[in-house]
Kinemage of the C-alpha trace (Angstrom):
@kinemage 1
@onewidth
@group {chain A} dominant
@subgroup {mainchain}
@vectorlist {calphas} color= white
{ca unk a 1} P 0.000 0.000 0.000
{ca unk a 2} L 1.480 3.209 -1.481
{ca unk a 3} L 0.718 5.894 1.923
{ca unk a 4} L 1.012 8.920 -0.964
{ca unk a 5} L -2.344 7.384 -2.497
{ca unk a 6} L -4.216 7.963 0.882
{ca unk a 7} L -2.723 11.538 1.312
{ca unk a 8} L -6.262 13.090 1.160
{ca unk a 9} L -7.348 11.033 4.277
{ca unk a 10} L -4.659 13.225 6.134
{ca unk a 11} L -5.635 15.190 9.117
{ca unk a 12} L -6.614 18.635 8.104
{ca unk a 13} L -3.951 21.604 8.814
{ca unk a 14} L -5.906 22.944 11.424
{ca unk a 15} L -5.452 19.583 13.753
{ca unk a 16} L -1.813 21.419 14.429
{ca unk a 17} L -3.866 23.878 16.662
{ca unk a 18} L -5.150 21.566 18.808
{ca unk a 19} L -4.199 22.291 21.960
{ca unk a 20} L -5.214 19.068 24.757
{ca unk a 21} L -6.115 19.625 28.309
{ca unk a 22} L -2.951 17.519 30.352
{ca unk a 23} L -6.035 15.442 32.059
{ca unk a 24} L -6.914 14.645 28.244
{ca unk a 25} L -3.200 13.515 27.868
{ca unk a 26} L -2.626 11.586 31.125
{ca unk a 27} L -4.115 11.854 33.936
{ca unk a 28} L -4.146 9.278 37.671
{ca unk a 29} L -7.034 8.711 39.309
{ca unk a 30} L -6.512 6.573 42.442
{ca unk a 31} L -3.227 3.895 41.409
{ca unk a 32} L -4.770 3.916 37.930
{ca unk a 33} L -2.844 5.374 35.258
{ca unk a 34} L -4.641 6.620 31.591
{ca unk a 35} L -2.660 8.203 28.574
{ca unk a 36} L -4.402 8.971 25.368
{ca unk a 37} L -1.455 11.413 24.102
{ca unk a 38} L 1.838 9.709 23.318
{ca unk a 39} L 3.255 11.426 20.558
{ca unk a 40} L 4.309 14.835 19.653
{ca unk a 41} L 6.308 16.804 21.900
{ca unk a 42} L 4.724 15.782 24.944
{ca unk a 43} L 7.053 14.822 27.838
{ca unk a 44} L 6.799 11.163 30.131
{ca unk a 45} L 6.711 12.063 33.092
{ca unk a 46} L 8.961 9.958 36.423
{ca unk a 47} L 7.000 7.451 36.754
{ca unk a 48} L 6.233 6.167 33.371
{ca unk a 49} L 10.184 6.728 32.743
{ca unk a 50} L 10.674 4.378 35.495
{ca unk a 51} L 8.719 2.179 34.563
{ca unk a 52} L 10.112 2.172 30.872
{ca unk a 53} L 13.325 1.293 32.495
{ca unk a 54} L 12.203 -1.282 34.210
{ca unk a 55} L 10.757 -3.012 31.302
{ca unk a 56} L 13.328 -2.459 29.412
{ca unk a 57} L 15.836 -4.183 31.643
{ca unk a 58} L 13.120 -7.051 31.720
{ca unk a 59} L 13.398 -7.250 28.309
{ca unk a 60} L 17.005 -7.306 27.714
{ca unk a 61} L 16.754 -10.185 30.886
{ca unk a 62} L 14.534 -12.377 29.238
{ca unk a 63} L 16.783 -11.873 25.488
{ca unk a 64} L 13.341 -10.393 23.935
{ca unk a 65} L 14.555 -8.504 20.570
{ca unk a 66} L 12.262 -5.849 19.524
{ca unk a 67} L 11.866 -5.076 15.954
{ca unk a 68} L 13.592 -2.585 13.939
{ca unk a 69} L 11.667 0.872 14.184
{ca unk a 70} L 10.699 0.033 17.876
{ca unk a 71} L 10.264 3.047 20.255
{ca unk a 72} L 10.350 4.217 23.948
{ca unk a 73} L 6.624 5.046 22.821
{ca unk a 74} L 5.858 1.558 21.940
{ca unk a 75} L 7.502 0.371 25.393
{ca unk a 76} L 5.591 3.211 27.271
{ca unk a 77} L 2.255 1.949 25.649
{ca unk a 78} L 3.233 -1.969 26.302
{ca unk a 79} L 3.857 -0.152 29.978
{ca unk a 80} L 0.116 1.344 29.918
{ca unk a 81} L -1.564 -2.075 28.781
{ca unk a 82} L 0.067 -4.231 31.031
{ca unk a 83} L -1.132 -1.641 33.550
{ca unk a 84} L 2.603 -0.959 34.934
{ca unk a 85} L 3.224 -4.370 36.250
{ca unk a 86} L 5.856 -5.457 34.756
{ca unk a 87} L 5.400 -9.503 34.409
{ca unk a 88} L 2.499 -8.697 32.850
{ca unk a 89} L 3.684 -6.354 30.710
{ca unk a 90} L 6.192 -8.886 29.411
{ca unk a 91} L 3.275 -11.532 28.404
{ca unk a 92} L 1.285 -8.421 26.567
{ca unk a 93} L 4.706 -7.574 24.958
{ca unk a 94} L 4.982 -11.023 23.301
{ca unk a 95} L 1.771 -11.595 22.437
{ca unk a 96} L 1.717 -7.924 20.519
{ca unk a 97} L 5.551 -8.957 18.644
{ca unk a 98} L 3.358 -11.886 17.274
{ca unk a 99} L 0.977 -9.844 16.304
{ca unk a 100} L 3.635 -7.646 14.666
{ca unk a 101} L 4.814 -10.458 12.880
{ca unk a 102} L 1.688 -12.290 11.244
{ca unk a 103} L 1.035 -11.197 8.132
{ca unk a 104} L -2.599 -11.854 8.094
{ca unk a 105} L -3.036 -9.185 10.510
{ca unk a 106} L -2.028 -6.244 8.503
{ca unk a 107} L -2.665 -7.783 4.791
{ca unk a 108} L -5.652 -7.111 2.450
{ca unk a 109} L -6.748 -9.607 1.409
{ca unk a 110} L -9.939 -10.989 -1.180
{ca unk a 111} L -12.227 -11.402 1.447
{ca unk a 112} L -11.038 -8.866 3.480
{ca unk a 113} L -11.383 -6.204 0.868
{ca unk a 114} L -14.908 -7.650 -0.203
{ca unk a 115} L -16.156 -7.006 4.121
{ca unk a 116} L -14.437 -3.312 3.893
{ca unk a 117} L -16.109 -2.545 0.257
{ca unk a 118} L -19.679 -4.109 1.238
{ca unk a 119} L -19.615 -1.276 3.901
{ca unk a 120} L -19.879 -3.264 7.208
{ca unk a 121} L -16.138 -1.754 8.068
{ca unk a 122} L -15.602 1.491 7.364
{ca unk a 123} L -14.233 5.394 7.823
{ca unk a 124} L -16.084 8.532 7.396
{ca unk a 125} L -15.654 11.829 8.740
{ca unk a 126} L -14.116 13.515 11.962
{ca unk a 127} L -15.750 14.622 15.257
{ca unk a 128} L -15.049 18.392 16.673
{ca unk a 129} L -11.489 17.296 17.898
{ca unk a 130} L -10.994 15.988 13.864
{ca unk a 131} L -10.810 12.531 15.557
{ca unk a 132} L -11.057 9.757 12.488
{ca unk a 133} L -14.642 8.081 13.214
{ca unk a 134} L -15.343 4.695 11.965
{ca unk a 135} L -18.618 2.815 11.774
{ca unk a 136} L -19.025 -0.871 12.355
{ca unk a 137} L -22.519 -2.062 11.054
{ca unk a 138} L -22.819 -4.918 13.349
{ca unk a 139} L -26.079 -5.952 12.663
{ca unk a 140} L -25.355 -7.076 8.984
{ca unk a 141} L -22.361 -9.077 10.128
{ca unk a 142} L -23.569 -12.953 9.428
{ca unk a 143} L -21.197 -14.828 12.416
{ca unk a 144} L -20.908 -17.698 10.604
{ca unk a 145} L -19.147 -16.060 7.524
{ca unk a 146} L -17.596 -13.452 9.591
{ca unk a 147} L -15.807 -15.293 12.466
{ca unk a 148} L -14.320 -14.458 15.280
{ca unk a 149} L -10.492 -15.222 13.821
{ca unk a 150} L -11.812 -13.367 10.697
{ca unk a 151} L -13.239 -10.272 12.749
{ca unk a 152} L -9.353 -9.970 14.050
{ca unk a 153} L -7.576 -10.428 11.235
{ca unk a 154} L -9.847 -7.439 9.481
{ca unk a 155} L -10.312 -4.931 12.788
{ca unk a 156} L -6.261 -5.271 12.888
{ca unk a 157} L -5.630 -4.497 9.471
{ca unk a 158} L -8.650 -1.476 8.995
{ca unk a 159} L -7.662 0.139 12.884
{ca unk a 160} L -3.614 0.025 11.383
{ca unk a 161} L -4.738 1.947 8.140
{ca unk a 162} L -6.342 4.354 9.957
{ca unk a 163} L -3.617 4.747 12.527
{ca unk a 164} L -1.186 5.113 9.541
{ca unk a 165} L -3.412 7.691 7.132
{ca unk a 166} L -5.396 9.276 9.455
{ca unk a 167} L -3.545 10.724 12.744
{ca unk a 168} L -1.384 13.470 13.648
{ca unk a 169} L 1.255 12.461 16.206
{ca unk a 170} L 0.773 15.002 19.449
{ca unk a 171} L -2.345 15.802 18.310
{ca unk a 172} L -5.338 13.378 16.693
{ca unk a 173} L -4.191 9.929 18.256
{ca unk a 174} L -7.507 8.609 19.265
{ca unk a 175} L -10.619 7.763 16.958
{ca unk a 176} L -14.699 7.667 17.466
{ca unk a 177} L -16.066 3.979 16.990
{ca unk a 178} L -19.796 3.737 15.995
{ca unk a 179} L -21.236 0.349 16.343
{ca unk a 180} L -24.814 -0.118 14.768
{ca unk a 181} L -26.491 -3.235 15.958
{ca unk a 182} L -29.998 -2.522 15.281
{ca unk a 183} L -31.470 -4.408 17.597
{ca unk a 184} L -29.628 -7.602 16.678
{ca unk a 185} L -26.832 -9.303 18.511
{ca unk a 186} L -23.397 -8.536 17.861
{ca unk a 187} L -20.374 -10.936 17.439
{ca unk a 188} L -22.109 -13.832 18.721
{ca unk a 189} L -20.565 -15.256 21.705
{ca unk a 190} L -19.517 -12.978 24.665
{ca unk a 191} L -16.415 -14.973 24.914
{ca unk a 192} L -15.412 -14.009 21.105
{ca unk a 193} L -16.807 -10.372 22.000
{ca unk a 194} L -13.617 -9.935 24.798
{ca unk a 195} L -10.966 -11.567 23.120
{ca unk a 196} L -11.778 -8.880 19.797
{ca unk a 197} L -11.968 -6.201 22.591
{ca unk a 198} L -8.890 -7.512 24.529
{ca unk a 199} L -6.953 -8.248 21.211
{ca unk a 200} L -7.357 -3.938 20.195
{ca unk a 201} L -6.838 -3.346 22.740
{ca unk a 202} L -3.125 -4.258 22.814
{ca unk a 203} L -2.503 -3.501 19.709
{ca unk a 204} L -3.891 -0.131 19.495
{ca unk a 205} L -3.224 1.301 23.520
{ca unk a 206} L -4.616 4.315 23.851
{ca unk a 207} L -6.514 5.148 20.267
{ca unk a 208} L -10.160 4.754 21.617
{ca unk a 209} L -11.465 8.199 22.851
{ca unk a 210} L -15.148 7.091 22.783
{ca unk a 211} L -17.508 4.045 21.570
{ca unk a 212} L -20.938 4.390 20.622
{ca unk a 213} L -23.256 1.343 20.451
{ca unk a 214} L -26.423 2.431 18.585
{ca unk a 215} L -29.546 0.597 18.846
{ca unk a 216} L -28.663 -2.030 21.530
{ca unk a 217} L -30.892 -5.065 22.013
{ca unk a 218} L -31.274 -6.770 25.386
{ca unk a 219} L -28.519 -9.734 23.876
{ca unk a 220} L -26.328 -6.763 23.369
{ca unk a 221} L -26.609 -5.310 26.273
{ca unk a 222} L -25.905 -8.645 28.317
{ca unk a 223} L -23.215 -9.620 25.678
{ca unk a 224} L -21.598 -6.115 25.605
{ca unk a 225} L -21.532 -6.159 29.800
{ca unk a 226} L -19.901 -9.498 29.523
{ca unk a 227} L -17.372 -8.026 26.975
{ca unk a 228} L -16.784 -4.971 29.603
{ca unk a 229} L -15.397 -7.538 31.864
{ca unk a 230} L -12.157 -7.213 29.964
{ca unk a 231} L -11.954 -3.267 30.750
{ca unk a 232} L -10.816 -1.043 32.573
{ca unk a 233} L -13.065 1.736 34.430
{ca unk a 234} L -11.776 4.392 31.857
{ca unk a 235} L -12.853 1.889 28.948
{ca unk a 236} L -16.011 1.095 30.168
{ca unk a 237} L -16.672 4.838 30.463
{ca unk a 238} L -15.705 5.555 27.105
{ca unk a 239} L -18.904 3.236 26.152
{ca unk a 240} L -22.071 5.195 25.106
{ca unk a 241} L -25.141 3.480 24.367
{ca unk a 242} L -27.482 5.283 22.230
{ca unk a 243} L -31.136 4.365 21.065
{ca unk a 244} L -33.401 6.101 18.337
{ca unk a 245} L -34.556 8.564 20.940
{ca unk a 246} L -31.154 9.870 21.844
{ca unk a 247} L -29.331 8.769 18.445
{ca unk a 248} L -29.017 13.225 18.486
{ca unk a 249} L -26.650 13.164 20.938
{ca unk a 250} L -24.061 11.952 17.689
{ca unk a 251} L -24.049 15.369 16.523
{ca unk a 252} L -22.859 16.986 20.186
{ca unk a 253} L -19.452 15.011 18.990
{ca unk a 254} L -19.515 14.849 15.440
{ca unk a 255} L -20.386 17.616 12.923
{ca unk a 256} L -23.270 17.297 11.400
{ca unk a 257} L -21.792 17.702 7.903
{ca unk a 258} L -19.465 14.843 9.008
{ca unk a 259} L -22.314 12.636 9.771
{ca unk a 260} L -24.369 10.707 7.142
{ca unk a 261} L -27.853 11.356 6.435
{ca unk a 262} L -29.198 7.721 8.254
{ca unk a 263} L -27.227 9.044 11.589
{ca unk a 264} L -28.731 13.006 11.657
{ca unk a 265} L -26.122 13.991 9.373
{ca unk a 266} L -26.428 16.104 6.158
{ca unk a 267} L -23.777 14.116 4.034
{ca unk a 268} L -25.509 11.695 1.488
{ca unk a 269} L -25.269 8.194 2.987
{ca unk a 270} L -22.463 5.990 1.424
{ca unk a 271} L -22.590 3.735 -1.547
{ca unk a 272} L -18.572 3.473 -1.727
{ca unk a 273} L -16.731 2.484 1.240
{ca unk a 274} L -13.798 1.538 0.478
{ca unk a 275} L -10.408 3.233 0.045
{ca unk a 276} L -12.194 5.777 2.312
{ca unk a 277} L -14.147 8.730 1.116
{ca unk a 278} L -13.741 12.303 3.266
{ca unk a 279} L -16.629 14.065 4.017
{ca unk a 280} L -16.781 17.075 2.318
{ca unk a 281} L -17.524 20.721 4.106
């Protein structure tokens, strides 16, 4: 994939005026720790240092070899998923170099590309903070074609393009998620539901500034609480559930010209999903 052909799905040149509150960029609340800025200029403070340092010298222990291109960033953020404890940072650290390393995780392929174009995976606009939003249309998803293995492989791949085309280091490094389930269950199983979450989780620390979960059924509500298990308080908050009554509340975050028509928006709803198409002002 050529990044030059996806130059248009660049943040605008405003996002460089963004200026983030430090409690949006980290922030403690009891012995909890939460980062959502990692990049740009901003400064670790002592104790994530520390605690980089400590990994690090875990890592060089155990004769772990990071890849080429690796980061004190991508240690910090190993850091923040394993929740600062470094054993367990360790396990989430190998299981994310696998991850690195298996090519059906960040390859397109046939039936990959035939999931984004059909529309049931996609990107469309940006909310106030020009945060990248993308829509998951749950409800059309038939499990049985779509497995659980399958729903990795394309989240991984779709959530890295993004990352990659559509961010601004320091200041748009977290996206919107809008999942439409229309009443209809989503991913099947609850256990399937928290590996997915848990699995994004690692991969992508720190890019999920807010889910919404339109139209939630009773299943999805138990299957989605059973998911939740596998967060953290500041991940559960991030959840917004949102019904036909209060489906308005989109356009507090997003701009209505950033929205499609079927969600309150005043952009023509999609035929074309894939590459991406930009909302237009």
């Amino acid at each position: 994939m050529d990044q030059s052909e996806y130059s248009y799905l660049q943040c605008p040149p405003e996002a460089m005026a963004i200026q983030h509150d430090q409690l949006y960029i980290r922030k403690t609340e009891k012995d909890k720790q939460y980062r959502k800025i990692f990049g740009g200029d901003v400064q670790y403070d002592q104790f994530e240092m520390q605690h980089i340092k400590l990994l690090e010298e875990e890592i060089q222990k155990k004769g772990i070899k990071l890849p080429d291109g690796w980061t004190q960033t991508d240690t910090l953020k190993i850091v923040y998923n394993g929740k600062f404890k470094i054993k367990d940072c360790i396990e989430r650290l190998q299981l994310h170099l696998a991850w690195r390393v298996n090519p059906n995780m960040h390859t397109l392929n046939k039936q990959m590309q035939e999931f984004l174009e059909a529309g049931f995976l996609y990107t469309f606009g940006r909310d106030y903070q020009f945060r990248p939003v993308i829509y998951l249309e749950a409800f059309r998803v038939d499990q049985k074609k779509y497995p659980k293995e399958f729903m990795i492989q394309v989240l991984s791949f779709f959530l890295g393009f993004v990352k990659k085309n559509m961010m601004m280091p320091g200041k748009v490094e977290n996206w919107i998620c809008i999942i439409d389930t229309k009443d209809i269950g989503v991913f099947g199983l609850p256990s399937g539901l928290g590996e997915i979450i848990k699995t994004m989780a690692l991969n992508f620390v720190g890019c999920l500034h807010r889910m919404y979960v339109l139209n939630p059924s009773t299943g999805v509500d138990l299957s989605w609480k059973a998911g939740a298990a596998f967060m953290d308080d500041e991940s559960k908050s991030k959840n917004v559930f949102l019904t036909k009554k209060t489906l308005e509340k989109l356009k507090e975050a997003i701009p209505q010209d950033q929205l499609e028509k079927k969600y309150l928006g005043t952009a023509e709803n999609l035929t074309q999903f894939w590459p991406p198409r930009i909302a237009k002002k």
